[in-house]
Backbone as CSV, one residue per row, in Angstrom:
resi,resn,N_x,N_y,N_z,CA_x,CA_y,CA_z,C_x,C_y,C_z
1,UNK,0.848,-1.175,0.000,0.000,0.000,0.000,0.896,1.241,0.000
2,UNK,0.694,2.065,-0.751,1.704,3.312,-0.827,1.107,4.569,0.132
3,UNK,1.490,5.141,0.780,0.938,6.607,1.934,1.842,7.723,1.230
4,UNK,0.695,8.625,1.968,1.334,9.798,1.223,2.846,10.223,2.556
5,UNK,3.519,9.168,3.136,4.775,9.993,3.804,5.954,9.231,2.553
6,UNK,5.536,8.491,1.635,6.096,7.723,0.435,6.046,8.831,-0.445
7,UNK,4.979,9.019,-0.659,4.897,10.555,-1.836,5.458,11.222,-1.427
8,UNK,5.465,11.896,-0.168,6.150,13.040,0.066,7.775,13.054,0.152
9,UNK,8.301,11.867,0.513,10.029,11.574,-0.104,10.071,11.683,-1.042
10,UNK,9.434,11.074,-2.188,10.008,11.150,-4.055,9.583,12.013,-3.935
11,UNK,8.346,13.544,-3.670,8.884,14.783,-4.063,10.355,15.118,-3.371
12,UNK,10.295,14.816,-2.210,11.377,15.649,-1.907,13.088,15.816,-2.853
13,UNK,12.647,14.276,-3.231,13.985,13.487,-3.885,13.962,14.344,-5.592
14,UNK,12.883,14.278,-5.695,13.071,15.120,-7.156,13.633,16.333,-7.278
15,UNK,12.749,16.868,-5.951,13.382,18.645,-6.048,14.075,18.690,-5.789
16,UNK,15.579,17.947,-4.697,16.264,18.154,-4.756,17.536,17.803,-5.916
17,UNK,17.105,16.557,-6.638,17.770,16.321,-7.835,17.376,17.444,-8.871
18,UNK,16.422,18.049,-9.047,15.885,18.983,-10.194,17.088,20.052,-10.038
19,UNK,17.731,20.301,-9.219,18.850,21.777,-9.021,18.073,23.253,-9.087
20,UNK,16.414,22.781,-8.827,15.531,23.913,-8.671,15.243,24.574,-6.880
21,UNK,15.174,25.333,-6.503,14.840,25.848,-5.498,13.337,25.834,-5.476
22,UNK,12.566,25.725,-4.048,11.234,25.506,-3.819,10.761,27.001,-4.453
23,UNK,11.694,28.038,-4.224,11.269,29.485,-4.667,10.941,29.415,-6.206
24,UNK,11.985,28.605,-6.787,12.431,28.905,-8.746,10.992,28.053,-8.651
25,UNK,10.896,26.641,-8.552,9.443,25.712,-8.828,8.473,26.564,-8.611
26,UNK,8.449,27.247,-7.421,6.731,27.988,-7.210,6.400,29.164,-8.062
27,UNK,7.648,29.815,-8.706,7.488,30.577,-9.383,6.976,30.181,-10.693
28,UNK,7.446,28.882,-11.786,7.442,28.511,-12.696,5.497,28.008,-12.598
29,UNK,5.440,27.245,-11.528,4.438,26.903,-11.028,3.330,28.289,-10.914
30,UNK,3.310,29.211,-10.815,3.052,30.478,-10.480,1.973,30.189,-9.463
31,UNK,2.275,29.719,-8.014,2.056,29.372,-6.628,2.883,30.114,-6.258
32,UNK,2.467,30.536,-4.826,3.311,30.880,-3.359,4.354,29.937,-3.046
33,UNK,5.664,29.921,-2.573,6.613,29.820,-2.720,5.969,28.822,-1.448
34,UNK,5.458,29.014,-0.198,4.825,28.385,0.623,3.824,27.073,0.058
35,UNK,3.342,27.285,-0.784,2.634,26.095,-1.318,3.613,24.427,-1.646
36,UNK,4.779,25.320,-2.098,5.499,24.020,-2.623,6.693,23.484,-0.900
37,UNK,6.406,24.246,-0.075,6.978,24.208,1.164,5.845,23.293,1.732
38,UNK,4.565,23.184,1.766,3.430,22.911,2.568,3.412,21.125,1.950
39,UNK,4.114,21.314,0.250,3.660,19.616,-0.564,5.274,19.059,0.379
40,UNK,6.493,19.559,0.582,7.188,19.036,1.023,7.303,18.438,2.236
41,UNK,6.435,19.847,3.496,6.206,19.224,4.476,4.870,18.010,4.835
42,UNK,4.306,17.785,4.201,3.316,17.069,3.725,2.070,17.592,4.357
43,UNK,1.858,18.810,4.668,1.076,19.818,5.010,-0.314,19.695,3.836
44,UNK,0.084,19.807,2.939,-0.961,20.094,1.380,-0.568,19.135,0.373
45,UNK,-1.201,18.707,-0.519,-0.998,18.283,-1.442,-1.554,18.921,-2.926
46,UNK,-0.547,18.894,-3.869,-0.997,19.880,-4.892,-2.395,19.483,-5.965
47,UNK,-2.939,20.162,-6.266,-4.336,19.863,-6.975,-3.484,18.789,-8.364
48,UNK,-4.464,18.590,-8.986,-4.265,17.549,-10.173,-3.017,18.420,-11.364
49,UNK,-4.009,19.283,-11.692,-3.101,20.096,-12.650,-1.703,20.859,-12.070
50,UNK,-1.509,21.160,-11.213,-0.322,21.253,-10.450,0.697,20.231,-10.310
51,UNK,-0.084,19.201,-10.028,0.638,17.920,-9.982,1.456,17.554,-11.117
52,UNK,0.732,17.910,-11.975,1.131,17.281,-13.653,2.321,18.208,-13.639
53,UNK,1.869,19.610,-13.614,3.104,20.959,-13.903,3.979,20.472,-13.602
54,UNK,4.305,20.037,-12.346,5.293,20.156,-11.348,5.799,18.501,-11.966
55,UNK,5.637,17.846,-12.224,6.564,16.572,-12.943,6.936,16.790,-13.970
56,UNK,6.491,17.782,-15.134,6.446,18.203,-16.199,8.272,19.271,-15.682
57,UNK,7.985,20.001,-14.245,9.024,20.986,-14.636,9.891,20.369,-13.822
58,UNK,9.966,19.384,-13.184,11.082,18.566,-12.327,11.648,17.552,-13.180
59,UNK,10.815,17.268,-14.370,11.325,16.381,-15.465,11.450,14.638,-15.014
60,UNK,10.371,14.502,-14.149,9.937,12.999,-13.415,8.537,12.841,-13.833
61,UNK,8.488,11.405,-14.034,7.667,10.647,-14.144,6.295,10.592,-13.059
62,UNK,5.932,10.995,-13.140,4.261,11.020,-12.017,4.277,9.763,-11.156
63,UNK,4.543,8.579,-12.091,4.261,7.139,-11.495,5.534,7.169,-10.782
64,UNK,6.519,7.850,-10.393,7.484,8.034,-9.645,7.161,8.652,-8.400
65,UNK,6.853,9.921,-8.468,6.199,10.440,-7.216,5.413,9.987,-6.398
66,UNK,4.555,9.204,-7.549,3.514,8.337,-6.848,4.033,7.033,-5.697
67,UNK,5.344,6.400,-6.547,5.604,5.642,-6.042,4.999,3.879,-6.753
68,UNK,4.677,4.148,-7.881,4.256,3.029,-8.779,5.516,2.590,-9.552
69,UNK,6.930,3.535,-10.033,7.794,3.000,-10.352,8.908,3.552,-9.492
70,UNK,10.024,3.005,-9.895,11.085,3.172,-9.397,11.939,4.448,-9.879
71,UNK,13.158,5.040,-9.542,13.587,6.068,-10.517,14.207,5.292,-11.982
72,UNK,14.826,4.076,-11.919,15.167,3.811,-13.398,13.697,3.608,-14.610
73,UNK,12.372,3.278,-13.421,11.186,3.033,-14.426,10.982,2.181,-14.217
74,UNK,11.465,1.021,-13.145,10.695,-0.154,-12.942,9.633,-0.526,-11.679
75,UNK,8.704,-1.196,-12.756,7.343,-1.356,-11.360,7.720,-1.293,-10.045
76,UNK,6.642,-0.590,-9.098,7.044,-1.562,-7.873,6.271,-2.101,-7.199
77,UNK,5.339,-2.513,-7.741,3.880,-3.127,-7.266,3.763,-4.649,-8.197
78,UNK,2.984,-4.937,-7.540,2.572,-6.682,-8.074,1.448,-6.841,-8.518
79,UNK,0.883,-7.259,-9.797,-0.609,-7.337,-10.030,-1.351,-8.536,-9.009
């Protein structure tokens, strides 16, 4: 079963691999710099279309964040 304290590591792990600052993302994002502070502390979680942005500008895979694959791309769940 995946929880969101799982989600909230692979964000953390992205943004810090992205070489983006929570400030540069929220800006690109055009959110409060606090918003992307609130998805890290696992305070908030970002709406759908945010969600997408923000893998789109971290350059990760969704099913990563999620925690459905791995970072090379392999499953990590069992049918």
């Amino acid at each position: 079963m995946y929880t969101l304290e799982q989600i909230r590591k692979s964000l953390i792990d992205a943004i810090k691999n992205s070489g983006f600052t929570q400030t540069e993302i929220a800006e690109r994002l055009h959110i409060k710099p606090q918003s992307v502070n609130d998805y890290v502390r696992g305070k908030s979680m970002p709406a759908l279309d945010t969600f997408a942005n923000l893998c789109a500008i971290l350059d990760i895979e969704s099913d990563y964040i999620l925690g459905l694959i791995d970072i090379e791309g392999n499953k990590t769940y069992k049918k």
